[in-house]
C-alpha positions as a printed NumPy array, in Angstrom:
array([[ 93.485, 110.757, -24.751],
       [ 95.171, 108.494, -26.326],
       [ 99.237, 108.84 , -27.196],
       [100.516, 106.711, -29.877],
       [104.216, 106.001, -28.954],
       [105.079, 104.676, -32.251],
       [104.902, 107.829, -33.552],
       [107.207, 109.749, -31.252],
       [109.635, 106.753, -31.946],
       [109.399, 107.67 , -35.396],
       [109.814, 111.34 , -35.526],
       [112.693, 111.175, -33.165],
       [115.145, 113.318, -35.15 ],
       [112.527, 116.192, -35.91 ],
       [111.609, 116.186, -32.119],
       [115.221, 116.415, -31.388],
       [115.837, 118.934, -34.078],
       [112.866, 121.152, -32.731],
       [114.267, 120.888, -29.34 ],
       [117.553, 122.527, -30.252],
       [115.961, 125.125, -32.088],
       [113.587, 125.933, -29.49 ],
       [116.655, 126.375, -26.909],
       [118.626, 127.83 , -29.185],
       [115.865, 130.689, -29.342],
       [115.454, 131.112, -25.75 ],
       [118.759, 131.19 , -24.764],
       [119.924, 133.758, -27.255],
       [117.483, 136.195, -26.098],
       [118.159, 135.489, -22.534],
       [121.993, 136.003, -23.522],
       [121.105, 139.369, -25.103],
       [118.726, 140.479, -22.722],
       [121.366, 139.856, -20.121],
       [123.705, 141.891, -22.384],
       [121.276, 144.701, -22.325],
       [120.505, 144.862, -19.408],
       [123.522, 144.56 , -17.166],
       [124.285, 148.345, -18.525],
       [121.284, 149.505, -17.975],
       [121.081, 148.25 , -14.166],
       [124.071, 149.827, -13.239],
       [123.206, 153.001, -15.04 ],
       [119.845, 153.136, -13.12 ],
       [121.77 , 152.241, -10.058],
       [124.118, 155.013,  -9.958],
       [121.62 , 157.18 , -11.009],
       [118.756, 157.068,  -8.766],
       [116.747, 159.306, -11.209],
       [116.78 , 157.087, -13.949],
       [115.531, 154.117, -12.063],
       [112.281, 154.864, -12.124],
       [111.971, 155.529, -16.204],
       [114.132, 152.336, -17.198],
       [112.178, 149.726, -14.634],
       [108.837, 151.524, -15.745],
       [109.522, 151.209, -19.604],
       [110.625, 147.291, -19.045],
       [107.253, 146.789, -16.925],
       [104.987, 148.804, -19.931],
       [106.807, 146.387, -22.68 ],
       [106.028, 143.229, -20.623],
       [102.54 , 143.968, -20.983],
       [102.527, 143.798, -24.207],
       [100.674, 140.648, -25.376],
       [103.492, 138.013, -26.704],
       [101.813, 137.443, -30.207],
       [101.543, 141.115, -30.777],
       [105.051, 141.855, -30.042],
       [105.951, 139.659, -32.754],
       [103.185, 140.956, -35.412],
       [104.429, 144.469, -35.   ],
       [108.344, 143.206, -35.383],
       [107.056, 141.327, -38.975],
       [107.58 , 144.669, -40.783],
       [110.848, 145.141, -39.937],
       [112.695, 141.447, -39.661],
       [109.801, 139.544, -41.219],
       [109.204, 136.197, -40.781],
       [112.665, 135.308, -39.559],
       [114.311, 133.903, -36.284],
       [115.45 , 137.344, -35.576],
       [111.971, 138.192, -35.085],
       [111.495, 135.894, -32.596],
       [114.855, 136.787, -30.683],
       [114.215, 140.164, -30.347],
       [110.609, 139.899, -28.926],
       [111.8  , 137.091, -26.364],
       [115.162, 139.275, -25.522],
       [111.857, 142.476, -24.841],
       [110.38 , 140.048, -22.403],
       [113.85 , 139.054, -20.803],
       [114.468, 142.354, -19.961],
       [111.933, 143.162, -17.221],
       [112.896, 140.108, -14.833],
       [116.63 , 140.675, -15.867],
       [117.126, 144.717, -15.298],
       [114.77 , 144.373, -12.1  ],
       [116.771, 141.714, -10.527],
       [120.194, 142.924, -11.544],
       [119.134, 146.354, -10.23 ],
       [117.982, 144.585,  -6.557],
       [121.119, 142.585,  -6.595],
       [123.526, 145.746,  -6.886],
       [121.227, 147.549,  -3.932],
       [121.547, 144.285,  -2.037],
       [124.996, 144.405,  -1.9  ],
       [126.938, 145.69 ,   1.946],
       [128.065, 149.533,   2.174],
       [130.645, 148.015,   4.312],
       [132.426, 145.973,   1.155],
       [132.207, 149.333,  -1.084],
       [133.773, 151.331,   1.562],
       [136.594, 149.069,   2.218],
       [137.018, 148.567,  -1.909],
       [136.847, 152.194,  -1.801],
       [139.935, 152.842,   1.031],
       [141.817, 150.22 ,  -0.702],
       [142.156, 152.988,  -3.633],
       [139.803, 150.574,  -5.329],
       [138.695, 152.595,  -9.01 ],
       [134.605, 152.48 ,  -9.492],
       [134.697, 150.295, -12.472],
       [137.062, 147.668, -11.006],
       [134.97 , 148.031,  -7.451],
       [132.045, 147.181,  -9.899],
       [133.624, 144.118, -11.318],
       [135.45 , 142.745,  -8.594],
       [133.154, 143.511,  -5.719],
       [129.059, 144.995,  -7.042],
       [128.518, 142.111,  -9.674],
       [129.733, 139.673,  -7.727],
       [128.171, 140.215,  -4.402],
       [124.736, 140.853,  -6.436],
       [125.064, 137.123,  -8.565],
       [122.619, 135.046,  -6.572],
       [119.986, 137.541,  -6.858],
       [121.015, 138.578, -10.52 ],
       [121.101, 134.6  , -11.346],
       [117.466, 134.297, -10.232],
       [116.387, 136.557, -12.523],
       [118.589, 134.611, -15.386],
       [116.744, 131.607, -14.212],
       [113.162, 132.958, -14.444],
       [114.323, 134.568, -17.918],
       [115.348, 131.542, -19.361],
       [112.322, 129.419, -18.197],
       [109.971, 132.2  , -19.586],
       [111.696, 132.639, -22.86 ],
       [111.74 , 128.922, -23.346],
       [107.525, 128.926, -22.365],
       [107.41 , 131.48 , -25.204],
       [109.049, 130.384, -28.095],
       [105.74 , 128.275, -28.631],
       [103.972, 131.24 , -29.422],
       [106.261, 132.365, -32.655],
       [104.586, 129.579, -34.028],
       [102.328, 131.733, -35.347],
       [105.138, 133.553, -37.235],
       [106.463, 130.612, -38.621],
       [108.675, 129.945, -36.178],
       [108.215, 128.452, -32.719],
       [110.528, 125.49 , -32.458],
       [108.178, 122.95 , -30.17 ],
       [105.199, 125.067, -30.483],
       [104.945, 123.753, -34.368],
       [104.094, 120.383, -32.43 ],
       [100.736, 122.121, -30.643],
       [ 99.808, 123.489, -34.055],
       [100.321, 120.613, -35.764],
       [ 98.542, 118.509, -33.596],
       [ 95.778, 120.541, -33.073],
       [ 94.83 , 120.818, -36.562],
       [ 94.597, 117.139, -37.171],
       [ 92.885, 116.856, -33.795],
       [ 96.37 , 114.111, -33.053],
       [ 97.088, 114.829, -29.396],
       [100.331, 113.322, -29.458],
       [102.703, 115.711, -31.629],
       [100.769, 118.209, -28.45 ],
       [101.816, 115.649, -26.035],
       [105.296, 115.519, -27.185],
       [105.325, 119.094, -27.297],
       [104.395, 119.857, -23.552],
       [106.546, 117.201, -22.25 ],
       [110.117, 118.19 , -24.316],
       [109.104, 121.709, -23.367],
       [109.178, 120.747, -19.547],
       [112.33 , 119.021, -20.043],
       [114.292, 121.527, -21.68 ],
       [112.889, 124.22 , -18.538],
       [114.475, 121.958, -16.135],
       [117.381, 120.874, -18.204],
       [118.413, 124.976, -18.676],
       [117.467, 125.447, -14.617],
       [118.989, 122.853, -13.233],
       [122.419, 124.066, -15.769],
       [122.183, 127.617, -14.204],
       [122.166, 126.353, -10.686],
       [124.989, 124.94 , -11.342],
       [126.263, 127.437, -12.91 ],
       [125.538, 129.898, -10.003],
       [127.436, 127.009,  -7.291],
       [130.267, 127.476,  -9.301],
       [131.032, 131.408,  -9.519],
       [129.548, 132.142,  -5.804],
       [132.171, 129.596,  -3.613],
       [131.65 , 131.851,  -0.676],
       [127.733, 131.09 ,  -0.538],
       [129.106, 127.423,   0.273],
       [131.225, 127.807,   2.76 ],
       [128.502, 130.04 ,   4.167],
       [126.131, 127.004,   3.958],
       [128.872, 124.817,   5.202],
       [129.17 , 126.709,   8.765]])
């Protein structure tokens, strides 16, 4: 295979333009699905009856093959961006709701019950104490989220959309391996750009993990 460099040095803007529109797509539906499914963790936390419903609808949606997801969205948001969004955000919310859900179980009895003799209210317990507590674990689901929705925006290509993935399709039409080339290796970079952001991210709101690793 043979790459011809020349090229990628000469279709450096519409890489880079791709490349923002590809992240741009992932991260809004890892944003939403986060949005979504915070709620819906805590609801299915407090309410042990529900947890079983909400994590088994999330798991029958993430079997849905990608491509279809999209084809049965075309009739309602067509061939738009939104499109795209909304069947990444369906895919977010599987890894996101089970890990938030695990996070909030993970969290000590011992730090509600004191919360709870401080005459600490449930919501502000929730904020101050639950999410907190549960932000590692909920954070590695944000991180598999984002890597997967950023794997997947490829395959809205086929919608008319796809940010990076227009490279593959491109370049496997006029049998050009480069624009594929290209593709794969921007694709990589932006998965480790976005999860190597988030770790930091995660060092900076959980200080007490590193003192923890300090001692």
């Amino acid at each position: 295979m043979t790459i011809e460099w020349d090229w990628i040095a000469d279709h450096t803007g519409e890489l880079t333009e791709l490349s923002v529109s590809h992240l741009q797509a992932a991260l809004t539906a890892v944003l939403l699905g986060l949005l979504l499914s915070l709620p819906l963790a805590v609801l299915a936390h407090r309410v042990r009856l529900l947890r079983g419903p909400l994590l088994g609808i999330a798991n029958i949606l993430f079997t849905i093959p990608s491509i279809a997801v999209f084809v049965l969205l075309l009739p309602v948001s067509g061939l738009t961006r939104t499109t795209t969004v909304i069947g990444l955000t369906v895919y977010t919310l599987v890894v996101l709701l089970r890990n938030t859900v695990e996070g909030l179980d993970a969290v000590p009895a011992k730090a509600k019950e004191a919360a709870k003799a401080m005459g600490t209210r449930p919501l502000r317990t929730l904020l101050t104490v639950e999410l907190p507590l549960a932000l590692p674990v909920i954070m590695a689901g944000v991180r598999i989220a984002t890597v997967m929705s950023i794997s997947l925006v490829s395959v809205a290509t086929y919608i008319g959309d796809g940010g990076l993935g227009q490279l593959f399709t491109d370049g496997f039409q006029r049998n050009f391996p480069t624009p594929v080339f290209a593709g794969v290796v921007l694709t990589l970079l932006l998965a480790l750009i976005a999860d190597a952001f988030l770790v930091a991210v995660e060092y900076l709101l959980t200080p007490w993990n590193r003192k923890g690793r300090r001692a």
